[in-house]
FIRODO-102491 format. One line per field, with one value per residue: x, y, z of N, C-alpha, C in turn; residue in one letter; residue number from 1. Coordinates in nm, 2 decimals. Atoms other than C-alpha are relative to their C-alpha. Layout:
! residues N
n_c1	X;... $
n_c2	Y;... $
n_c3	Z;... $
ca_c1	X;... $
ca_c2	Y;... $
ca_c3	Z;... $
c_c1	X;... $
c_c2	Y;... $
c_c3	Z;... $
resn	a;... $
resi	NUM;... $
! end
This chain:
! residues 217
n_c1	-0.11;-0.06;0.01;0.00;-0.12;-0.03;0.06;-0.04;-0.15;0.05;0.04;-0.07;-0.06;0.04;-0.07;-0.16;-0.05;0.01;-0.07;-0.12;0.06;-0.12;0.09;0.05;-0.07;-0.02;0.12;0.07;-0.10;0.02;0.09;-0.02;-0.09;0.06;0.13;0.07;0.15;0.04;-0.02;0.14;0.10;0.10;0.04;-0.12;-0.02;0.04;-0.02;-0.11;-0.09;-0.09;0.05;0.03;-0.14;-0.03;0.04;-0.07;-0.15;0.00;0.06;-0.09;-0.07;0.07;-0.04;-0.11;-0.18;-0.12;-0.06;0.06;-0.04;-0.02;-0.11;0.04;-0.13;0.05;0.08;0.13;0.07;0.08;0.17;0.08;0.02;0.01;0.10;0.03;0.01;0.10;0.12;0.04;0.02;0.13;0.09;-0.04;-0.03;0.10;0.12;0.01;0.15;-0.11;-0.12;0.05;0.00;-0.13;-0.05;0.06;-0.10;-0.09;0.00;-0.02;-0.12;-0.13;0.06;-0.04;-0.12;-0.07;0.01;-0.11;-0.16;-0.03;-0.02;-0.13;-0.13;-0.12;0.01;0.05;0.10;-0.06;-0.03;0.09;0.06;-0.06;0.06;0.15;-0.03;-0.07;0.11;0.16;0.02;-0.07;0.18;0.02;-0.13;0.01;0.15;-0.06;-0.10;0.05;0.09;-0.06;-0.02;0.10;0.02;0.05;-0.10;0.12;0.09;-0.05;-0.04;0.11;0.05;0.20;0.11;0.07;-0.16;-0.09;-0.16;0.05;-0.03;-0.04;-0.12;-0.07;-0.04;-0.17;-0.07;0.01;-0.10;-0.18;-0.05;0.00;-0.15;-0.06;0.02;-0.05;-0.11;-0.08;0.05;-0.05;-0.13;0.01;0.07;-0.12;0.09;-0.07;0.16;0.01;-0.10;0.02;0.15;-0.01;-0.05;0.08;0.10;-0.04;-0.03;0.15;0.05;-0.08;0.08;0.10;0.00;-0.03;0.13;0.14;0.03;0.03;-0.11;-0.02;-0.01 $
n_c2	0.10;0.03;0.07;0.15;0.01;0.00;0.15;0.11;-0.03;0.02;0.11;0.13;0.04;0.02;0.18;-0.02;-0.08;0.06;0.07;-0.12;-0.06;-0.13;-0.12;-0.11;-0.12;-0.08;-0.02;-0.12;-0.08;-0.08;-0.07;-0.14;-0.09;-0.06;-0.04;-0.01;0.00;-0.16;-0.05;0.08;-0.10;0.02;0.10;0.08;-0.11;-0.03;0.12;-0.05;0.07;0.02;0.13;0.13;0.01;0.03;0.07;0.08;-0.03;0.07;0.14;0.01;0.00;0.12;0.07;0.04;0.10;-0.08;-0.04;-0.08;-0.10;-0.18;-0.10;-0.04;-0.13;-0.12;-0.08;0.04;-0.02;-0.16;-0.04;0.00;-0.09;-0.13;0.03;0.01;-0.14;-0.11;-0.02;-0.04;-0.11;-0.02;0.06;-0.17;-0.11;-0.10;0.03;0.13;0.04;-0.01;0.08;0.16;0.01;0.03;0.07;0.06;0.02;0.02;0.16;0.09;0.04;0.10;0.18;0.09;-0.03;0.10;0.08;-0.05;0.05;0.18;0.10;-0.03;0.07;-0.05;-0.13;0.02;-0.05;-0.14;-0.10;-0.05;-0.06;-0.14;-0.04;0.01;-0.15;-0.15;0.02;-0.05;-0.14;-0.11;-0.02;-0.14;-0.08;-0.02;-0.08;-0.18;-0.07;0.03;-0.10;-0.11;-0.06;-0.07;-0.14;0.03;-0.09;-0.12;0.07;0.04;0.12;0.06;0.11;0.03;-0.05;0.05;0.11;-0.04;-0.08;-0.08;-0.15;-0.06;0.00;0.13;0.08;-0.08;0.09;0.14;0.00;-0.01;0.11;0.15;-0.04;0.11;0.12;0.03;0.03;0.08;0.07;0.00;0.03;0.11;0.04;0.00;-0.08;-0.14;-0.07;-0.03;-0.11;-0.10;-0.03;0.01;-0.13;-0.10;-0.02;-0.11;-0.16;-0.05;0.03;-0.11;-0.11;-0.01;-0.03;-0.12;-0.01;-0.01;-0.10;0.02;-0.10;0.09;0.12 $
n_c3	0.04;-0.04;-0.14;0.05;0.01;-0.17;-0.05;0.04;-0.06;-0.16;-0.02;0.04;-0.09;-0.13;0.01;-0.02;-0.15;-0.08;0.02;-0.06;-0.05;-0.06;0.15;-0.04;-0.02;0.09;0.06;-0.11;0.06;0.13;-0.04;-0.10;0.00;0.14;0.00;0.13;-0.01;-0.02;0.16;0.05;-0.05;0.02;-0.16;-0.09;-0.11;-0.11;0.00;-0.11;0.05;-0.08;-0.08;0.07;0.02;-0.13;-0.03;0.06;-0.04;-0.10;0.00;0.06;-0.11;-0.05;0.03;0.11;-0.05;-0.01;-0.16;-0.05;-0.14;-0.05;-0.05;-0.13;-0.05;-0.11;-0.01;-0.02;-0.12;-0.02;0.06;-0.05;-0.16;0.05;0.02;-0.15;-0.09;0.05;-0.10;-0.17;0.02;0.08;-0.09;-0.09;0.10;0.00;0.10;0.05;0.08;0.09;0.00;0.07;0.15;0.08;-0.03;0.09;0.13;-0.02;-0.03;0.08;0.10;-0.11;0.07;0.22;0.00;-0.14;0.07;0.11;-0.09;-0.02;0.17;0.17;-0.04;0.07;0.08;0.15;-0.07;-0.03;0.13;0.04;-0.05;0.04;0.15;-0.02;-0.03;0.02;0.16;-0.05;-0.04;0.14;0.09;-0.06;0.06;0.12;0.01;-0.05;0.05;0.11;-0.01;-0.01;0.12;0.11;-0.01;-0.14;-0.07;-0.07;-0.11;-0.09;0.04;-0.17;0.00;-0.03;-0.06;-0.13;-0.10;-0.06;0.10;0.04;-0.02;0.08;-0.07;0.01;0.09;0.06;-0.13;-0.03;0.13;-0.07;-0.03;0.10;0.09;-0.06;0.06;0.17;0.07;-0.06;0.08;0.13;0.01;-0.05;0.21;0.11;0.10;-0.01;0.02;-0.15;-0.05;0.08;0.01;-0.14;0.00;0.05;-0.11;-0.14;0.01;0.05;-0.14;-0.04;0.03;-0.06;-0.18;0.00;0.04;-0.12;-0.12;-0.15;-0.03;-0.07;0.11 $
ca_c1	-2.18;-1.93;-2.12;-2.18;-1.80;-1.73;-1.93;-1.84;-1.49;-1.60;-1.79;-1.58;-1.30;-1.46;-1.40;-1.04;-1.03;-1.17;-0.95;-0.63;-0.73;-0.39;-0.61;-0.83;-0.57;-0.54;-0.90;-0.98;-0.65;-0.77;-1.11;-1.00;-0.72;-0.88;-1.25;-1.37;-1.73;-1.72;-1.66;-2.00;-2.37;-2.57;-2.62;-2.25;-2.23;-2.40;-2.25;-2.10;-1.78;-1.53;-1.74;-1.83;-1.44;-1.34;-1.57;-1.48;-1.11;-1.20;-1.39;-1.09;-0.85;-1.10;-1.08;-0.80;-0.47;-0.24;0.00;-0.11;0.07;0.09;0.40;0.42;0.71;0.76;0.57;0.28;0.26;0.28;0.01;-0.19;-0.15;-0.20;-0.50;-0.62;-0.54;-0.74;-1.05;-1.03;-0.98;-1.32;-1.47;-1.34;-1.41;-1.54;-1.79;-1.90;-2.18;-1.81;-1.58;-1.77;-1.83;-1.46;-1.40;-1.60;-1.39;-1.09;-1.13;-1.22;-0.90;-0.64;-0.87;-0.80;-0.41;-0.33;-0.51;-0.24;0.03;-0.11;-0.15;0.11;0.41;0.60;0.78;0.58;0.27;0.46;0.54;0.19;0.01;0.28;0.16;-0.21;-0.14;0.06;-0.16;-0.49;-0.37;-0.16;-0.51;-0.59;-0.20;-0.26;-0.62;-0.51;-0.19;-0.35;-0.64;-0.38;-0.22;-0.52;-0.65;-0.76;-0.47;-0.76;-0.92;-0.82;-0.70;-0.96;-0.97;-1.35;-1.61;-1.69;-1.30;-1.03;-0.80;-1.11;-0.99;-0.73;-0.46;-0.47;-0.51;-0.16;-0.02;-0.09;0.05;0.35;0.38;0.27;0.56;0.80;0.63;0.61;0.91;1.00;0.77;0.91;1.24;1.08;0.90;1.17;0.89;1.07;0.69;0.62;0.89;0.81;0.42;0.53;0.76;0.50;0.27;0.50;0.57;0.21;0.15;0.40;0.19;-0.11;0.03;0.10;-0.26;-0.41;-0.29;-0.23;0.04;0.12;0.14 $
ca_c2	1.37;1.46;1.33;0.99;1.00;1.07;0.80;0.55;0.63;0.60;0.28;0.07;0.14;0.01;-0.39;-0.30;-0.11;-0.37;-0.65;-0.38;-0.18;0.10;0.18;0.34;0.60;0.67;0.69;0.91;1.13;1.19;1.31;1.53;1.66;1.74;1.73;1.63;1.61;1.93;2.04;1.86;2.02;1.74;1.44;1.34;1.72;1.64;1.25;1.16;0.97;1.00;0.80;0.55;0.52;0.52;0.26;0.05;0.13;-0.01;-0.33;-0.36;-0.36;-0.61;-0.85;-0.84;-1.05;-0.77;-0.67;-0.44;-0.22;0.04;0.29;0.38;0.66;0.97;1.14;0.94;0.94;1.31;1.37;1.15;1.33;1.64;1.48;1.47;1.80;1.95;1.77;1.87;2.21;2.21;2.06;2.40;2.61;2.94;2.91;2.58;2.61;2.72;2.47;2.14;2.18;2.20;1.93;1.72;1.79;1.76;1.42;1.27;1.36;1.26;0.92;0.86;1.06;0.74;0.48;0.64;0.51;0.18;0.10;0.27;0.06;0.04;0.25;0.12;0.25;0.59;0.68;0.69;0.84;1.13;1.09;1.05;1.43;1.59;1.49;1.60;1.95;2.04;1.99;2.33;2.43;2.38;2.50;2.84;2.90;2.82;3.07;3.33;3.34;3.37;3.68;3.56;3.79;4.06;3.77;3.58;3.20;3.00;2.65;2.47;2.59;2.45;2.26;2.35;2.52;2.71;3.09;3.23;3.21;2.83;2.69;2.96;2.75;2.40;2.46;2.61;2.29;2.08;2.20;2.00;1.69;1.71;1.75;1.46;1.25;1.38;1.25;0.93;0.88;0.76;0.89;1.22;1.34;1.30;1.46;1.71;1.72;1.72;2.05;2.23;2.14;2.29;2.60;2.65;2.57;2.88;3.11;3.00;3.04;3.41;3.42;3.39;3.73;3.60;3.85;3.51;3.26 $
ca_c3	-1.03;-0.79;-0.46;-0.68;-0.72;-0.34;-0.24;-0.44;-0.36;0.05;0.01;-0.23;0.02;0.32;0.20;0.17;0.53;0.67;0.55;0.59;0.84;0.84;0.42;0.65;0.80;0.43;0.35;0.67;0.60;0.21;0.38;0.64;0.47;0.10;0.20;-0.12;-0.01;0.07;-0.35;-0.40;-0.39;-0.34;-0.03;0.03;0.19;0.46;0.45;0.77;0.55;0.79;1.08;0.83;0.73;1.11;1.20;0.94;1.08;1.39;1.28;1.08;1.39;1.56;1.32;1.07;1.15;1.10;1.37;1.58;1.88;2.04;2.05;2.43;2.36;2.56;2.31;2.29;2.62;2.64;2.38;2.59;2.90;2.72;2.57;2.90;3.07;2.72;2.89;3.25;3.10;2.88;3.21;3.42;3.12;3.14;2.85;2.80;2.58;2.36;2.47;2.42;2.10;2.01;2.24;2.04;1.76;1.91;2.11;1.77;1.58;1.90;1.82;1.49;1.59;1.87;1.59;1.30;1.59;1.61;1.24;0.99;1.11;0.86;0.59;0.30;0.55;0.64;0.24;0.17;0.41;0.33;-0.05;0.04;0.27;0.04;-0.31;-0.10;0.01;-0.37;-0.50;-0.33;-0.41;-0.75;-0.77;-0.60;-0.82;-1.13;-0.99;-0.92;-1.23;-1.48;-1.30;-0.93;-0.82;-0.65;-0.44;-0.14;-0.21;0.07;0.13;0.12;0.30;0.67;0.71;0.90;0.60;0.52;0.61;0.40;0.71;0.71;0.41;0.32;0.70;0.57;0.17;0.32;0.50;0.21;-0.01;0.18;0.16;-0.24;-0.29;-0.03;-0.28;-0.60;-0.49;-0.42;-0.82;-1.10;-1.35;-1.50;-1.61;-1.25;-1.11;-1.31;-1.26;-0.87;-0.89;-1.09;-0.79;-0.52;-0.73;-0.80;-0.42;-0.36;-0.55;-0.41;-0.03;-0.18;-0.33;0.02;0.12;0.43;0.62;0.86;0.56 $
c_c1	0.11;-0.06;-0.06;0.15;0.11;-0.06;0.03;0.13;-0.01;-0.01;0.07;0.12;0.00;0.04;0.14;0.07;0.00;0.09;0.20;-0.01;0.09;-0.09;-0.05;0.01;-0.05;-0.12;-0.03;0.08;-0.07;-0.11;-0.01;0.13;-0.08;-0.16;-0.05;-0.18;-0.03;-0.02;-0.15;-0.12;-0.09;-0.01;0.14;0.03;0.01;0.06;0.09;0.15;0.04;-0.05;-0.01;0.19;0.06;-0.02;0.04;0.15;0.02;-0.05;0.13;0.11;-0.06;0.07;0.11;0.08;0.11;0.07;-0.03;0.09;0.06;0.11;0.01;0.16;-0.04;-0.08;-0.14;-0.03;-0.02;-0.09;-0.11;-0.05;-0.07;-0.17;-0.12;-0.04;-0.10;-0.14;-0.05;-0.02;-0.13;-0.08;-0.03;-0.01;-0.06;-0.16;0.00;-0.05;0.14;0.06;-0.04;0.00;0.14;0.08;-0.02;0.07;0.12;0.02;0.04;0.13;0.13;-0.04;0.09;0.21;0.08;-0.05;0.10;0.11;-0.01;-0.02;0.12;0.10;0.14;0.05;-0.09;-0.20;0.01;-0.01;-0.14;-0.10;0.07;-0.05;-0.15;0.01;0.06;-0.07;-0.13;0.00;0.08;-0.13;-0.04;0.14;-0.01;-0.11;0.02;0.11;-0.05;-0.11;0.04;0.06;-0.09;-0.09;-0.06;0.05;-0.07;-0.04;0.10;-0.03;-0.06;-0.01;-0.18;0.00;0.01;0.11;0.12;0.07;-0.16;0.03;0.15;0.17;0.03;-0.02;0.14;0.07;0.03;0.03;0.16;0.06;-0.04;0.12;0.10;-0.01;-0.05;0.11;0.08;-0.11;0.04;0.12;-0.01;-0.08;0.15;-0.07;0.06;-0.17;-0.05;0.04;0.00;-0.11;0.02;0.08;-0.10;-0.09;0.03;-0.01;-0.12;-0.09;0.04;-0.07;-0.09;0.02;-0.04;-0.13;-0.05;0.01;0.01;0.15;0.09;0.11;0.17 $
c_c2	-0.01;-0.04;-0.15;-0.02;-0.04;-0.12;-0.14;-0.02;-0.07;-0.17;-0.14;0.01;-0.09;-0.18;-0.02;0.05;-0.14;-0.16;0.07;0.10;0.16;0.06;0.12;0.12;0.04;0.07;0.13;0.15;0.10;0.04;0.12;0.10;0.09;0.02;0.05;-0.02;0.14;0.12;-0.06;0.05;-0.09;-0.06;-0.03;0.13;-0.04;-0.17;-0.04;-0.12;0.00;-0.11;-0.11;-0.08;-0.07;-0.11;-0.13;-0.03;-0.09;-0.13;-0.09;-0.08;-0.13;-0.14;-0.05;-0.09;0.05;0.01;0.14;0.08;0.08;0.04;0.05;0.09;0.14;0.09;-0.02;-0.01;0.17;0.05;-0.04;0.09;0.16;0.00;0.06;0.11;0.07;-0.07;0.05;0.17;0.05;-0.03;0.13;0.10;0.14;0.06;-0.11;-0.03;0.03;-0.11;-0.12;-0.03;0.01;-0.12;-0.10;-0.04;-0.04;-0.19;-0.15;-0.04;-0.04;-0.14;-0.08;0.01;-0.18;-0.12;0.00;-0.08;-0.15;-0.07;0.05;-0.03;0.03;0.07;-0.03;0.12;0.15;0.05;0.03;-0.01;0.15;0.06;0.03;0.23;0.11;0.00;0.10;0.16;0.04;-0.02;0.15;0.09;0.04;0.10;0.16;0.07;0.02;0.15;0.12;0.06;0.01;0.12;0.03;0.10;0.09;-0.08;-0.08;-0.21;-0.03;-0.15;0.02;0.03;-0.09;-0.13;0.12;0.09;0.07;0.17;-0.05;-0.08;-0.15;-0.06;0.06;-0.15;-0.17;-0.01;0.05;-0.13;-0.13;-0.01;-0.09;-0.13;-0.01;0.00;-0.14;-0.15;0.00;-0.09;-0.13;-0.10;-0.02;0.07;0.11;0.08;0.06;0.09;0.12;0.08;0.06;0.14;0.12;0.07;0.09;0.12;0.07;0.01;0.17;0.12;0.00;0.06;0.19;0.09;0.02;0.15;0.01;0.03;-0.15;-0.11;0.08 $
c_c3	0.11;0.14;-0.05;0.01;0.14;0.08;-0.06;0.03;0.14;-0.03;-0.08;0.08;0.11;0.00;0.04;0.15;0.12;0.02;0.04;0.07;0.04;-0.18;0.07;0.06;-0.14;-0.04;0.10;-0.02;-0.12;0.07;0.10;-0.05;-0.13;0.02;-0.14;-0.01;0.03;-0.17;-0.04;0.05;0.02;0.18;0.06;0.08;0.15;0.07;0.12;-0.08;0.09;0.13;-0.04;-0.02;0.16;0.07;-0.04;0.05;0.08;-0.02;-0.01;0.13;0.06;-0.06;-0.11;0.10;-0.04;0.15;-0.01;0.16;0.00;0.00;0.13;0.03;0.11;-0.11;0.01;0.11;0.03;-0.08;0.03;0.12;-0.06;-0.07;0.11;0.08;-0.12;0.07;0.09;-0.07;-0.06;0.15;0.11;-0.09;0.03;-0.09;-0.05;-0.11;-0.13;-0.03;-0.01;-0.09;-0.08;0.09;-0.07;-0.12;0.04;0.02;-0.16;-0.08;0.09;-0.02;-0.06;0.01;0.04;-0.11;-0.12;0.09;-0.01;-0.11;-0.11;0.11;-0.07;-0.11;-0.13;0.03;-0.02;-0.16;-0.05;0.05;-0.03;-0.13;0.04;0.10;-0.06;-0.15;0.05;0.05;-0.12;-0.05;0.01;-0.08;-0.17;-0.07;0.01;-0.07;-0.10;-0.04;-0.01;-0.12;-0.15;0.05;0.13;0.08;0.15;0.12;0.11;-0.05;0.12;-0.05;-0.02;0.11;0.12;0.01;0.05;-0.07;-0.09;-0.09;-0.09;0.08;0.01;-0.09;-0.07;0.11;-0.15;-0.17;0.07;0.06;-0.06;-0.10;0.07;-0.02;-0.19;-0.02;0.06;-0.14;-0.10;0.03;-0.01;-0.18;-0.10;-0.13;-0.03;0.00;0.15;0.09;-0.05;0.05;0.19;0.02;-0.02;0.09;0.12;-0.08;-0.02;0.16;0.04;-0.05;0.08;0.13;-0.07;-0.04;0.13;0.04;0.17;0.09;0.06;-0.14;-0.10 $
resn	x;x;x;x;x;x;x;x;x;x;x;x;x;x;x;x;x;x;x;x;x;x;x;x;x;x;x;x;x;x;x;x;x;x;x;x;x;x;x;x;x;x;x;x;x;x;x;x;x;x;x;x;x;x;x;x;x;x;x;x;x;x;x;x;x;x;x;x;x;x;x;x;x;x;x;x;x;x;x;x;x;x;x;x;x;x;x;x;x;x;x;x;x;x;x;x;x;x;x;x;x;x;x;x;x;x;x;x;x;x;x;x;x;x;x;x;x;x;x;x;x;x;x;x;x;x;x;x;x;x;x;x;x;x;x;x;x;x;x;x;x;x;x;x;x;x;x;x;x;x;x;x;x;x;x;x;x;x;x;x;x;x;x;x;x;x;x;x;x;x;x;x;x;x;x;x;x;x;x;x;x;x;x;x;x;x;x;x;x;x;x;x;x;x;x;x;x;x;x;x;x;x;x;x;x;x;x;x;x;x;x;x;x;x;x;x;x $
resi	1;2;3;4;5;6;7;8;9;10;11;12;13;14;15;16;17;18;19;20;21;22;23;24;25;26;27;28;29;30;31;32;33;34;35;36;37;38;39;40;41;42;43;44;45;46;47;48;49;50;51;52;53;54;55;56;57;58;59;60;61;62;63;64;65;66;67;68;69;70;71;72;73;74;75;76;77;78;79;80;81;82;83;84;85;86;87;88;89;90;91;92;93;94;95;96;97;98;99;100;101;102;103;104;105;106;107;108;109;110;111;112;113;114;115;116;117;118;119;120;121;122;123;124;125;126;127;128;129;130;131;132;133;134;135;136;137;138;139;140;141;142;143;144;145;146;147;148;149;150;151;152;153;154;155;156;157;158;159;160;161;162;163;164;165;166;167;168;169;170;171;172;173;174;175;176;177;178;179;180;181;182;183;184;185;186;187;188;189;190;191;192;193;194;195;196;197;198;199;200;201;202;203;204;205;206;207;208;209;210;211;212;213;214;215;216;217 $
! end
């Protein structure tokens, strides 16, 4: 059920991406940030969503009739440059058969980073991709506090399996720095329920960081 859910999610997006092509930050965002294909046992595991998303991103870019450019600040130029020197470095590396394989990863998300610059423009863009980042990692917050206080306490709070906020030490990192953005959201809801629902999430986020065990966090 849930990789019929995740796909359908994915694929009825893809209309919408490609007609608005800054959706697809959000859509790629909620995938890499929450990795909800990853909670699922069946075919969207192995599904490559995010390329599909991406692509769409770009068709999007091609042909929509949004505005479109680039930022060419000093930091985006120094994240390019910086881009840059992490190649030559993989290229000089001392273990390659290591460092390719995380170039690979890397390359793709400065991508998608430098495509985030040239589509969310404005603040209507900005407020929810913040929502879309800070909804997709209190899921975990929630999940983990919730875990902690019915009797989890003993175990170690871990993101999913085979993403970045996997281990203990970063998914504690990346709730500690989701708390922030909930409450920059709650402020932004007139809903009291909301406002409500959205505190519960930080403070339940706060346990969970404390759930991971993680001396750092």
């Amino acid at each position: 059920m849930r990789d019929i859910i995740v796909t359908l999610a994915v694929f009825g997006s893809l209309p919408f991406i490609l007609r608005r092509p800054w959706l697809g930050i959000l859509m790629w965002s909620w995938l890499g940030y929450m990795n909800p294909h990853r909670m699922a046992w069946g075919f969207s595991t192995t599904m490559p969503f995010a390329l599909m998303v991406a692509l769409a991103t770009f068709a999007g870019i091609v042909f929509s009739r949004e505005k479109k450019e680039m930022i060419w600040s000093r930091e985006t130029k120094l994240l390019l440059i910086f881009t840059a020197w992490m190649f030559i470095t993989t290229v000089f590396s001392m273990y390659p058969a290591l460092a390719w394989p995380q170039w690979d990863k890397v390359w793709r998300i400065m991508l998608m980073t430098f495509v985030t610059v040239l589509l969310i423009r404005e603040k209507e863009h900005i407020h929810w991709l913040v929502v879309v980042i800070a909804l997709s990692l209190a899921f975990y917050g929630v999940k983990g506090g919730i875990f902690v206080l019915t009797g989890g306490s003993a175990h170690n709070v871990r993101g999913p399996n085979g993403s970045f906020i996997a281990d203990r030490n970063s998914i504690g990192l990346a709730l500690l720095m989701t708390i922030p953005l909930l409450w920059y959201v709650r402020l932004q809801v007139e809903q009291k329920l909301l406002r409500l629902g959205l505190l519960a999430a930080g403070a339940l986020s706060l346990i969970a960081v404390i759930g991971t065990h993680s001396r750092g966090a």
